[in-house]
N, C-alpha and C positions, 0 to 999 in steps of 0.2 A: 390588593387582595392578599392577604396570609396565607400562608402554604400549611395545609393540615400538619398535625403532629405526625414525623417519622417521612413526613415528604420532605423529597430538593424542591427549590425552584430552579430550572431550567436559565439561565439566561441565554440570552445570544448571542450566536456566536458567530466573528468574522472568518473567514478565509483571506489567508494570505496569496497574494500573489507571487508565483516565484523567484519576478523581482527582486523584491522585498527581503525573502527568505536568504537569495544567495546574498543580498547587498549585506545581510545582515551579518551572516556569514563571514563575510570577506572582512568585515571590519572586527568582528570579534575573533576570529580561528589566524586570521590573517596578520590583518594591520596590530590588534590588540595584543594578541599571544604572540605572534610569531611561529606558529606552528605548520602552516600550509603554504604553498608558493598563491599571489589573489589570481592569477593566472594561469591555467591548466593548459597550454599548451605542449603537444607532447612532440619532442625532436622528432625528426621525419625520418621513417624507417624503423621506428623504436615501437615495439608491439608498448598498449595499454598497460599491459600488469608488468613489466616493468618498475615503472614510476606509479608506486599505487598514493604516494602522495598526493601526487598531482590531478587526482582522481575522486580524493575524500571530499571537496567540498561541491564537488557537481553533483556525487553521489548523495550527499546531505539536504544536498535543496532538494533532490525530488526524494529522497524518503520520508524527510519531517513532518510534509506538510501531508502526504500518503496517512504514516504514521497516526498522526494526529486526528486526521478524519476517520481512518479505524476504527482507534481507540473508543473514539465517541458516539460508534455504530456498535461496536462490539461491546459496551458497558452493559446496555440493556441485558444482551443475550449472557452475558457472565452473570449480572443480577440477577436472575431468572432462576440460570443451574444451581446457583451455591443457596439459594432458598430452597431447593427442593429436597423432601425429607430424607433421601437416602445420601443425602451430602450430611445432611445435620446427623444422620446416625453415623457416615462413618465417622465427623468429627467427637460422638460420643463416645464410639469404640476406643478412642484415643489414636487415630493413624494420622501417620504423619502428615503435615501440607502437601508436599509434593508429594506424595501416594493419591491424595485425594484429589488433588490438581490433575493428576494424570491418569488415575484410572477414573474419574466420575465427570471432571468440569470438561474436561478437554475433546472428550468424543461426542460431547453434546453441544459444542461449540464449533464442531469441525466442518459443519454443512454451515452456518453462517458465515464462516473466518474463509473457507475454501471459494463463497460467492463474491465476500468480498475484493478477495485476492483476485478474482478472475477481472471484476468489472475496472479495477486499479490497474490494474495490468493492461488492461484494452485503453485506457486512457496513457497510460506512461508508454507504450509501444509508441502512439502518435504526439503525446502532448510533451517531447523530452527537447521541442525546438530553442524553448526560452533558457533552459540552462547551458544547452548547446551552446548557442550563441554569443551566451555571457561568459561561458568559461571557453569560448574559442576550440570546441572539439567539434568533431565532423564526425555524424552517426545520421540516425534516420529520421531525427526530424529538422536537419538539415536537408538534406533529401526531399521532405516533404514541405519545407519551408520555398525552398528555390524552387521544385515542380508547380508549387503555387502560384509563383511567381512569374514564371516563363509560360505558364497554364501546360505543364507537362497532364493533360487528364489521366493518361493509363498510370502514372507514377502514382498518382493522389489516389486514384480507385485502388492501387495494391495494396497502399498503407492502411489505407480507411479496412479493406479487405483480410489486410492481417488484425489489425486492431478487433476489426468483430468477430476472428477466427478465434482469437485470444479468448476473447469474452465468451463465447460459445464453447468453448470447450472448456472451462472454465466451469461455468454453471453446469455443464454436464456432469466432469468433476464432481460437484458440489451435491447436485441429486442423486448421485451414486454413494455418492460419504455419508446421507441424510440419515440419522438414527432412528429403530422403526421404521425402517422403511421396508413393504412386504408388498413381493414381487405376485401377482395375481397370475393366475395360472389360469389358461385356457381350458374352461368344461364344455363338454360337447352339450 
């Protein structure tokens, strides 16, 4: 089937696994460049930011693939703003991108980008075990990976508890950022 004039077609699209991402990682930032140690283990006693090398490619696996999924949640809603005519007038006026970027696209994007932040977040609070693991750091989803394991329940319910605390304040966030949005006032 042909995609009308001025349409995409859509294709599909995989998700990576963080596996994958860090393996990939480790072989190109790592083994390839030389840039990163493929092992984040941090000397005992050594706060994190310290050694922020050792740190960039843990950080990378779970932002890319974060990122990524974003991106392709948030295109729609940026297609949306920069069609709409007071985007195309200011681009008549002659102002500049980033004037129009930030005074027109961005506050109309801020209740979707602030949902999505929330629900990403509720996810990477609990789901950070598989990087964890692979780059050898001890955080909370190690924590929640061995509670599983040992069947700690009260551990498993605080995670899962902060994870939807995340997400709920989050979306709160979000329907307070919503543009247009008009507070109904109680009439007797």
């Amino acid at each position: 089937m042909a995609a009308a004039p001025g349409e995409r077609r859509h294709r599909g699209r995989a998700a990576l696994p963080q596996a994958v991402v860090a393996a990939a990682l480790v072989a190109w930032l790592s083994a390839g460049w030389g840039l990163f140690p493929p092992v984040s283990m941090l000397p005992a006693g050594e706060p994190a930011w310290s050694r922020p090398d050792l740190l960039a490619l843990p950080v990378l696996t779970l932002a890319l693939p974060i990122a990524a999924y974003g991106a392709a949640l948030l295109r729609g809603a940026i297609g949306d703003v920069v069609t709409r005519p007071y985007v195309r007038d200011a681009e008549l006026r002659g102002l500049p991108p980033a004037t129009i970027v930030l005074r027109y696209v961005l506050p109309m994007i801020a209740a979707p980008a602030t949902r999505l932040l929330a629900v990403t977040l509720g996810g990477l609070v609990a789901g950070t075990a598989v990087a964890e693991t692979l780059f050898g750091l001890a955080g909370l989803g190690e924590l929640l990976v061995t509670a599983i394991s040992t069947r700690d329940v009260p551990v498993v319910q605080s995670v899962a508890l902060l994870a939807a605390a995340v997400v709920v304040a989050g979306l709160t966030a979000a329907d307070a950022a919503a543009p247009g949005r008009r507070r109904e006032t109680a009439r007797p």
